[in-house]
C-alpha positions as CSV (number, residue, x, y, z in Angstrom):
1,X,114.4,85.7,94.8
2,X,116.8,84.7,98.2
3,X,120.1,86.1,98.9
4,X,122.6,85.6,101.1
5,X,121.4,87.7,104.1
6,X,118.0,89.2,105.1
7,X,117.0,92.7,104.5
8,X,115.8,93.3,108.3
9,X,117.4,90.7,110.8
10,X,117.1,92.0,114.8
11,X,120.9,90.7,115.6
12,X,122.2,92.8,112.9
13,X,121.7,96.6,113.7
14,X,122.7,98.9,110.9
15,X,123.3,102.6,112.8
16,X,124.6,105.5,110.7
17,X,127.5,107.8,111.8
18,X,124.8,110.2,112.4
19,X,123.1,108.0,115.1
20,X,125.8,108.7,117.8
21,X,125.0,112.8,117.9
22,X,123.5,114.7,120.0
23,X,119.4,116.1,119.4
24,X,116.5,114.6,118.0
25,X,117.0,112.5,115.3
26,X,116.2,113.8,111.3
27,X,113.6,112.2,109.7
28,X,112.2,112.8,105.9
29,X,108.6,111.2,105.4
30,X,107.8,110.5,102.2
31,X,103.7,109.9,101.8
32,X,103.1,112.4,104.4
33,X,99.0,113.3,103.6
34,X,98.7,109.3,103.5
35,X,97.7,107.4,106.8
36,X,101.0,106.7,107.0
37,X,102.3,109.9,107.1
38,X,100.0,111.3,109.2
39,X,100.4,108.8,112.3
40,X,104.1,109.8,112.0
41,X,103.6,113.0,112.0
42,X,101.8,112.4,115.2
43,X,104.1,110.4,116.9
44,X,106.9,113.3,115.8
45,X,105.0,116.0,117.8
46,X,104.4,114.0,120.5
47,X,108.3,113.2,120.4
48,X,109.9,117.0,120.0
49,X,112.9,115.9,121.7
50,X,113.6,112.6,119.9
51,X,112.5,113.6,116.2
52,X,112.8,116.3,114.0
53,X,111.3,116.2,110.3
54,X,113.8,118.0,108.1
55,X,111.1,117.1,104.8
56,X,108.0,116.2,103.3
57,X,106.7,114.5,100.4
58,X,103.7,113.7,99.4
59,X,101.4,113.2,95.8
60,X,99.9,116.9,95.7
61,X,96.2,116.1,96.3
62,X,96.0,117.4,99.4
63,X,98.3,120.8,99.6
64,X,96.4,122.4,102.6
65,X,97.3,119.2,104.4
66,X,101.0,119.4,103.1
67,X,101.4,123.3,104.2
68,X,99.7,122.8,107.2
69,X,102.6,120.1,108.1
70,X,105.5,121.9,106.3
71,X,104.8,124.5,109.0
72,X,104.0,122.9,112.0
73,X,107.5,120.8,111.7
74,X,109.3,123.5,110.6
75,X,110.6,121.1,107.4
76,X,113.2,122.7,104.9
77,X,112.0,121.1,102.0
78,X,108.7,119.8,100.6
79,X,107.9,117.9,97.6
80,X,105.0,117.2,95.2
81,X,104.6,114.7,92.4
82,X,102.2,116.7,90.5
83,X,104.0,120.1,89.3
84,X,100.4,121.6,88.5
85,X,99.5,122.1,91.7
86,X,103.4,124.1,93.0
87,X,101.2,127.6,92.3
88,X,98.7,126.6,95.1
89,X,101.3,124.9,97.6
90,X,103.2,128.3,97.3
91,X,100.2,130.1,98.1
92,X,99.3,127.6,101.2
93,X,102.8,128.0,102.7
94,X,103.0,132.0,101.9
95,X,99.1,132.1,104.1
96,X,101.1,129.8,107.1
97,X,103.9,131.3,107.5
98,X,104.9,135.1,108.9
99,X,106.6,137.9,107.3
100,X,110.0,137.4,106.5
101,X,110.3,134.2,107.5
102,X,112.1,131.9,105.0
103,X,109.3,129.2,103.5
104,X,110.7,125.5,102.8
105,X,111.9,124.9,99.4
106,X,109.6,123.2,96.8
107,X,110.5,120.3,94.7
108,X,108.5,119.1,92.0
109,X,107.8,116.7,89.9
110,X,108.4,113.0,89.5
111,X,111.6,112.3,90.6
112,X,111.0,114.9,93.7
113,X,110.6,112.3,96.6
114,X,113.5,110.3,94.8
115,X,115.5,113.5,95.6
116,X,114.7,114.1,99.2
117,X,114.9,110.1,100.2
118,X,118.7,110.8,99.4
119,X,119.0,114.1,101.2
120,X,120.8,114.2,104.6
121,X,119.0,112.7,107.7
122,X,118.9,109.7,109.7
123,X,115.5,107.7,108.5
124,X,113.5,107.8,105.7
125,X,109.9,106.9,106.5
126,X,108.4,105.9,103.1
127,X,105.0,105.8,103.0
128,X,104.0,106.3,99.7
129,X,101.5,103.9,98.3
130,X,102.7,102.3,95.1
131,X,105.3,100.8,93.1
132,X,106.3,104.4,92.4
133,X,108.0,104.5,95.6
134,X,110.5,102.1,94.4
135,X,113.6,104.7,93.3
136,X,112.9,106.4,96.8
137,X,113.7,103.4,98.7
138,X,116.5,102.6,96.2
139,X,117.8,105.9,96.5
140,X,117.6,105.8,100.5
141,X,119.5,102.7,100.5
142,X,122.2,103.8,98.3
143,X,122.3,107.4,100.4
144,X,122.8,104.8,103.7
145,X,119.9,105.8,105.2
146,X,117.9,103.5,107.7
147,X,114.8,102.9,105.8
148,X,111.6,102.7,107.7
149,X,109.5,100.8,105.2
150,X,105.8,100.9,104.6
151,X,106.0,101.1,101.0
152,X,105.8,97.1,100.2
153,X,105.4,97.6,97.0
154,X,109.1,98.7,96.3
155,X,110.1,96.0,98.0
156,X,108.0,93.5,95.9
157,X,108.2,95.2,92.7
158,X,112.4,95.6,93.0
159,X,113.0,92.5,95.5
160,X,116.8,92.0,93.9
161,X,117.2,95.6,93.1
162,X,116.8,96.6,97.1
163,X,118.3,93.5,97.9
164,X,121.4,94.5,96.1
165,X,122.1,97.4,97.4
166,X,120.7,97.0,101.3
167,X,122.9,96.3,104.1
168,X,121.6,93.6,106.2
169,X,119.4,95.3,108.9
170,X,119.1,98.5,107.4
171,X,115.3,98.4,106.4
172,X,113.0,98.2,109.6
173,X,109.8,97.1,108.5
174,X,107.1,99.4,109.3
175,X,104.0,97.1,108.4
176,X,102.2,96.0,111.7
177,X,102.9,92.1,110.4
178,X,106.8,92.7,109.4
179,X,107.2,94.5,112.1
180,X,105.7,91.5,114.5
181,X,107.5,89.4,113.0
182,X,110.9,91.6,113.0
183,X,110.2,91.9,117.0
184,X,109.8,88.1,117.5
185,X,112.4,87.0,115.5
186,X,114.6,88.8,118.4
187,X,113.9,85.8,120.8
188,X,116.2,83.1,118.8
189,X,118.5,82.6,116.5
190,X,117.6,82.4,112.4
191,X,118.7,78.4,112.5
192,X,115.8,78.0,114.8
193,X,113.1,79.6,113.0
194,X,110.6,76.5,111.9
195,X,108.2,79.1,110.3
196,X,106.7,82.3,109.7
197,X,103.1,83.2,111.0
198,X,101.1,86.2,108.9
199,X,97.8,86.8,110.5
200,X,95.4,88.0,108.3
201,X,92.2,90.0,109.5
202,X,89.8,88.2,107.2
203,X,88.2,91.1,105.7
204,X,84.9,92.2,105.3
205,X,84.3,89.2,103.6
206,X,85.3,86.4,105.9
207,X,83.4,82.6,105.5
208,X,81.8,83.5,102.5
209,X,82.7,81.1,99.4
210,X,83.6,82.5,95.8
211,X,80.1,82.3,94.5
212,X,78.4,84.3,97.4
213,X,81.4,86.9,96.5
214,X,80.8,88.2,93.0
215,X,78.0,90.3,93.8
216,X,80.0,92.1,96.2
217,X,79.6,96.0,95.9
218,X,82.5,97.9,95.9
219,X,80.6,100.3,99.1
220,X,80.9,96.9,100.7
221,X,84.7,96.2,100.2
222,X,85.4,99.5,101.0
223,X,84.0,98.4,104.9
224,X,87.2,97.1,106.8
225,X,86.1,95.6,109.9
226,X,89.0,96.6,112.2
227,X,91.6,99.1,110.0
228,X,91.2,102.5,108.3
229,X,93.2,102.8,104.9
230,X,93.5,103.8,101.6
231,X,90.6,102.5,98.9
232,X,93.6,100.8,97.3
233,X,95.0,98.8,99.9
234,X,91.3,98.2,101.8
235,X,90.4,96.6,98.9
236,X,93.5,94.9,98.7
237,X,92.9,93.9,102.4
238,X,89.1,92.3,100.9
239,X,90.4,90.2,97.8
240,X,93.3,88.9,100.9
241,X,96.1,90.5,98.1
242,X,97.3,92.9,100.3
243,X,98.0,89.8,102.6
244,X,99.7,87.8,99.1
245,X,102.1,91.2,98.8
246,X,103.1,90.4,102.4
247,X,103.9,87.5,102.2
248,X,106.2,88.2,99.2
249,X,107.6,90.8,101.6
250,X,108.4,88.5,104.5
251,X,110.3,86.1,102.0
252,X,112.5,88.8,101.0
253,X,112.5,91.0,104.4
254,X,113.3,87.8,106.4
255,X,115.1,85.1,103.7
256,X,112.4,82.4,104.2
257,X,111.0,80.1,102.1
258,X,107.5,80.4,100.8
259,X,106.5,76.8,101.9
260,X,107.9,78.0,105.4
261,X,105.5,81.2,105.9
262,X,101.6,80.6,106.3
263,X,98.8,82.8,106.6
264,X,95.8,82.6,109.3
265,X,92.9,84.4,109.7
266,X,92.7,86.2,113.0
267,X,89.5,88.3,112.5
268,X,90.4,90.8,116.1
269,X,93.6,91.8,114.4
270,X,95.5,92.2,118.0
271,X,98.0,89.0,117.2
272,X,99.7,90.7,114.0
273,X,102.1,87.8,113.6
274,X,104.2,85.0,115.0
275,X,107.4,83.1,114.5
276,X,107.3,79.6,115.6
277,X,110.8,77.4,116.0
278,X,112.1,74.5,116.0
279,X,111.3,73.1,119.4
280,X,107.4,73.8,118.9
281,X,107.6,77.3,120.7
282,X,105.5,80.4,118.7
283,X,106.4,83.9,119.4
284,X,103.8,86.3,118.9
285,X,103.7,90.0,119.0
286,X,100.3,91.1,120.4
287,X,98.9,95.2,120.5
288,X,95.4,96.8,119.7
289,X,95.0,97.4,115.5
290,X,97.3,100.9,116.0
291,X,99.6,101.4,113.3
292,X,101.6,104.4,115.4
293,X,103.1,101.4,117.1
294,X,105.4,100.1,114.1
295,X,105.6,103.4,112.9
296,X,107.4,104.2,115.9
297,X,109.2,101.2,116.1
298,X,110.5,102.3,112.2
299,X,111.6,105.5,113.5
300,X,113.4,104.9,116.9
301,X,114.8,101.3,116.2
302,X,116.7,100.4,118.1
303,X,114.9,101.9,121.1
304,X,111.1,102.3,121.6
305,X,109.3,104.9,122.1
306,X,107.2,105.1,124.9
307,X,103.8,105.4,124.9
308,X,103.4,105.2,120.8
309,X,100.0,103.3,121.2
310,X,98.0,101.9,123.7
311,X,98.7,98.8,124.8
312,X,96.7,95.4,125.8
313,X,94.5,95.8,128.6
314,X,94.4,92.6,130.1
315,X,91.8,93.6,132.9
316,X,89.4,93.0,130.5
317,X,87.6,89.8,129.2
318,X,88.2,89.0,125.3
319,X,88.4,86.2,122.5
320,X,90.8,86.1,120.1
321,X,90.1,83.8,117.2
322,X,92.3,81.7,114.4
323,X,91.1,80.1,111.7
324,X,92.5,78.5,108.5
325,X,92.8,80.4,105.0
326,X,90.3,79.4,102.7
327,X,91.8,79.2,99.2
328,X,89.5,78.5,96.9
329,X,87.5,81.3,98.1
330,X,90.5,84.1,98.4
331,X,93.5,82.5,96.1
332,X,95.7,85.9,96.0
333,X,98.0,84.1,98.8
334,X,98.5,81.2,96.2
335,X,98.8,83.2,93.3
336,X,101.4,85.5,95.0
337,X,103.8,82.6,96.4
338,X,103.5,81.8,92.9
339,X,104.8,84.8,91.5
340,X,107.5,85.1,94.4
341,X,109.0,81.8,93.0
342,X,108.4,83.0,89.6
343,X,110.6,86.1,90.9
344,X,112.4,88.8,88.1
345,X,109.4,91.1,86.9
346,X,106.3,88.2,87.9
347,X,105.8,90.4,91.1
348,X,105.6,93.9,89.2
349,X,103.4,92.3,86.8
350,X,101.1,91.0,89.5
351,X,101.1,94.4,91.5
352,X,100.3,96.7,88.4
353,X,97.6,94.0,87.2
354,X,96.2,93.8,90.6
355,X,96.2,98.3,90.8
356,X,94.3,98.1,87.6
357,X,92.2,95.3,88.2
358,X,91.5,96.9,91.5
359,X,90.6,100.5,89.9
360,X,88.1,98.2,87.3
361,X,86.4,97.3,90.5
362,X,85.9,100.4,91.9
363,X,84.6,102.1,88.3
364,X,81.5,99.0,87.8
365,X,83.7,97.5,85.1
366,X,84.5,94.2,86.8
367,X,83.3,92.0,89.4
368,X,84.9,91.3,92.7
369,X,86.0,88.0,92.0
370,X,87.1,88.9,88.7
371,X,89.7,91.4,90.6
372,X,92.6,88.2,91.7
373,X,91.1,86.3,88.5
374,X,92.4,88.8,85.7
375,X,95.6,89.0,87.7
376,X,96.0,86.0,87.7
377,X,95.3,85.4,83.5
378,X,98.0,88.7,82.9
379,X,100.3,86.7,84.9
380,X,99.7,83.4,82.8
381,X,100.4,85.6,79.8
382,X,103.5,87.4,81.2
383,X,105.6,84.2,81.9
384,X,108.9,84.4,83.5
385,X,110.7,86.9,81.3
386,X,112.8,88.9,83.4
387,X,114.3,86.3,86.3
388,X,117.8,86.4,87.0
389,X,120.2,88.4,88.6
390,X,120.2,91.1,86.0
391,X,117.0,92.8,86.4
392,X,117.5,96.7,85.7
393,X,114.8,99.4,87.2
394,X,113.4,99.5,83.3
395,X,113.0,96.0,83.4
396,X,110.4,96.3,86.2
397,X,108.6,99.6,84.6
398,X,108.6,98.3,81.4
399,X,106.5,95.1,82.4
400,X,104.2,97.2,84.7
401,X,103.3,99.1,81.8
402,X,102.4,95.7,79.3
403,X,100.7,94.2,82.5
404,X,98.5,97.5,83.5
405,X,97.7,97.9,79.5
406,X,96.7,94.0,79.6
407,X,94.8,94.3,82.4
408,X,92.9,97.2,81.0
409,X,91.9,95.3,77.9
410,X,90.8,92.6,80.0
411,X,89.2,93.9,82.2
412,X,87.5,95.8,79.5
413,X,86.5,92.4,78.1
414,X,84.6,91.1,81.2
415,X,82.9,94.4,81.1
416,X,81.5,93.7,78.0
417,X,80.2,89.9,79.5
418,X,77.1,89.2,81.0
419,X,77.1,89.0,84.8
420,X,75.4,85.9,85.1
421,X,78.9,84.2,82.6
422,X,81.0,85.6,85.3
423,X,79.7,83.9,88.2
């Protein structure tokens, strides 16, 4: 899974004819009810003369939310993923708006964010959570869009699709490690690069071994000490898979090898990564746990916005602490280098195993531990079918759909298992 350039590289600027004109810039967020979205959003409103959302998209759980921002920004076109609930978003935007005035069009179904990540702006902000948000970035990249990424998943799940169709430096990374490490790669050149830093909070779950972890309670892993996200990707954040999916990501962002990016805990989460070269100097990028400060970065690249977050404030006493990954107790990292060497459909297999295995957790029918060790067994069992340069989009949704129906029969299996054979 390398290629001949990286997908986000500072010295190479990728600006659209439509950068050079005058006004605030178009944006379409796609994820806009998530957390994500949300912070955007913020940082939009608090921007009115630099940005200017022309659309939303978002899942359809939330369609008060959704009308609520389709009428504050003024968008021209909305979509939902769930069709079922068009009825009630066409109420919700009929109740927001006034007489006569035109309401945004409504897209629907599947393939609706697909549609809009190709319509005409500047950025797309993709926030969706998911390997379903893998044809919007596709289809952003193709449009020539700059794509502000905080879907990882598409990125993991389709590493040689994107890669085949980006143009170096048109993704800006909108996770709060990419993004560290896309700002401190900016102070040499890539020949000088010794290694990759990801800092990793710890978790909830921090020093304790894999035996005092299976009786974790999903209430418990659910308690992120330091950020506020979905149940998905906080749990992702506990079993330290969230920070085996980033590494994948900085591999294929950045075009370094795997035994060239580590991981260190850094429970205070204000380091969010470093880049250390060749003549022993590390670069770090350093802000309170905000994520409107990569967010913004995603959208204004390559200015900054001012003011996005808060910053540092160095008048005040404070610790921050490193400490070593421990493996045997969280062995996602390992098991995701693994599968970003196995490359072709090896990462979609491990990201749909992991979303099931995940879900198991959250329902009572498998134990915390058991989360990264049925991935790991419906990785075993996949192989390496898929690798080469020919991978197709069905490729990757055809083995999501064997590994999350594998996964579910597993993890059905260690339901059925005493607790006390599972420790």
């Amino acid at each position: 899974m390398t290629d001949s350039h990286s997908l986000s590289h500072p010295h190479l600027r990728f600006e659209p004819a439509t950068a050079g004109t005058a006004g605030p810039r178009d944006i379409v967020i796609l994820g806009s009810t998530g957390s994500i979205g949300t912070q955007a959003i913020d940082i939009v409103l608090r921007n009115p003369g630099r940005f200017r959302v022309t659309a939303l998209s978002a899942a359809g759980g939330r369609v008060d939310l959704l009308a609520d921002q389709a009428h504050q920004l003024r968008v021209s076109a909305v979509a939902v993923a769930r069709e079922d609930v068009v009825p009630a978003l066409r109420e919700a935007l009929a109740a927001r708006y006034g007489a006569g005035e035109p309401l945004p069009e409504i897209l629907a179904g599947p393939d609706a964010a697909t549609e809009l990540a190709a319509s005409p702006c500047h950025t797309v902000l993709n926030g969706i959570t998911g390997s379903i948000g893998l044809a919007p970035t596709l289809a952003a990249l193709e449009a020539g869009r700059v794509l502000a990424l905080a879907n990882k998943e598409s990125l993991i799940v389709g590493g040689p699709l994107v890669k085949a169709v980006a143009r170096p430096g048109q993704i800006i990374p909108v996770d709060s490690e990419h993004s560290a490490l896309f700002q401190a790669l900016a102070g040499g050149e890539r020949a000088e690069v010794r290694k990759l830093v990801v800092t990793a909070s710890g978790g909830p779950f921090r020093g304790r071994t894999k035996r005092e972890l299976a009786g974790v309670t999903p209430e418990q892993a659910l308690a992120h000490p330091t950020w506020s996200m979905g149940p998905v990707v906080t749990i992702n954040s506990a079993t330290l898979v969230n920070k085996g999916l980033e590494v994948i990501e900085a591999h294929l962002l950045f075009d370094v090898p795997f035994d060239r990016i580590e991981v260190v805990v850094h429970p205070q989460s204000y380091i969010h990564s470093m880049v250390e070269f060749t003549d022993g100097s590390t670069l770090a990028q350093a802000s309170p746990p905000d994520m409107r400060m990569p967010i913004a970065l995603g959208l204004g690249w390559p200015e900054r916005v001012p003011d996005a977050a808060p910053g540092v404030d160095w008048t005040k006493a404070q610790t921050w602490e490193f400490f070593p990954l421990d493996a045997q107790a969280f062995p996602s990292v390992a098991l995701a280098c693994h599968v970003g060497d196995l490359g072709g459909t090896a990462p979609a297999v491990f990201n749909a195993a992991n979303e099931e295995c995940v879900d198991a957790f959250l329902t009572g029918g498998l134990p915390f531990t058991g989360i990264v060790d049925t991935v790991a067994e419906v990785v075993a069992e996949h192989g390496t079918p898929g690798t080469g340069t020919s991978l197709t989009v069905a490729d990757v949704l055809q083995a999501e759909t064997w590994a999350r129906a594998r996964a579910r029969e597993l993890a059905a299996r260690a339901a059925r298992t005493p607790s006390e054979a599972r420790v």
